[in-house]
N, C-alpha and C positions, 0 to 999 in steps of 0.2 A: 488517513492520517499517516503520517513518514514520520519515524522518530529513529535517533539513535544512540546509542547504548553506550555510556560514559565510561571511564573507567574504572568505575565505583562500582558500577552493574544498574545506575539510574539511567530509565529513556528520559529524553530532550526530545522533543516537540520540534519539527524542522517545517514542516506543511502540512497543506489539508485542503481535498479538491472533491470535486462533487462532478460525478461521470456525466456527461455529455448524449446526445442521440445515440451515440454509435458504443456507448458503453465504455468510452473512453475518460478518464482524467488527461486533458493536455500538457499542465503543469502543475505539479504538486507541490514544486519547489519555485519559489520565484527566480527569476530571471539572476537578481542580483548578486541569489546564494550558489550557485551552480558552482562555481569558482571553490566555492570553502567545502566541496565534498573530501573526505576522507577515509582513508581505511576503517574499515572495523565493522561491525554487527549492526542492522538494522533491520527498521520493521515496520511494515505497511500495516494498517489494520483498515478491514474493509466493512464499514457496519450495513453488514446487507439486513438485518431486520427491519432497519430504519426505509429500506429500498420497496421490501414485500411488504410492509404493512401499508404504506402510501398504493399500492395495488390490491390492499385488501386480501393479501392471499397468503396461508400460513408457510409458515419456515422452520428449519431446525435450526440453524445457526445464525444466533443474531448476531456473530462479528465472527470475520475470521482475520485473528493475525498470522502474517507471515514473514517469520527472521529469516533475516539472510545476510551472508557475509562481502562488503565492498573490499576486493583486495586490489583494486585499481582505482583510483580519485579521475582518470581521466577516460574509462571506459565507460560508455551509454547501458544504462541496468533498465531492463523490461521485465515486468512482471506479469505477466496475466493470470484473472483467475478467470475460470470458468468454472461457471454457475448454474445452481440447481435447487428447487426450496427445499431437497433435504440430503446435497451434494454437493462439492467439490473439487478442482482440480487446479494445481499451478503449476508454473514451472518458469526457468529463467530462458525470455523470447530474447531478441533481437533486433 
């Protein structure tokens, strides 16, 4: 889920995608909102419990959110996490 963070301090609800073979989301944002990104604070949440329990195999972290700050509407933002059932790791790709 991609939300972003109003100027009140409430998240909006922007997307929401479900990873692929290769552990990918292709588009989280539809095609049509691409245009209306903006500066400011936002935040992926990645509900990996929902991931391991469908594999039957425990977890520690059933969601991880991760805030991070858009200071360009026209730069490409990558997030990856990498994943572990009682670990992880992110950082801003490319």
């Amino acid at each position: 889920e991609l939300e972003r963070r109003s100027p009140e301090g409430a998240w909006q609800a922007l997307g929401s995608g479900v990873t692929d073979e290769q552990g990918r989301i292709r588009a989280l944002v539809p095609a049509a909102e691409l245009g209306r990104w903006k500066t400011g604070v936002y935040r992926v949440v990645f509900r990996t419990g929902e991931f391991y329990d469908k594999q039957n195999q425990p977890s520690f972290f059933p969601e991880i959110p991760v805030v991070f700050r858009v200071d360009s509407a026209t730069q490409h933002y990558h997030v990856p996490l990498l994943l572990s059932p009682y670990g992880f790791s992110t950082y801003r790709g490319n």
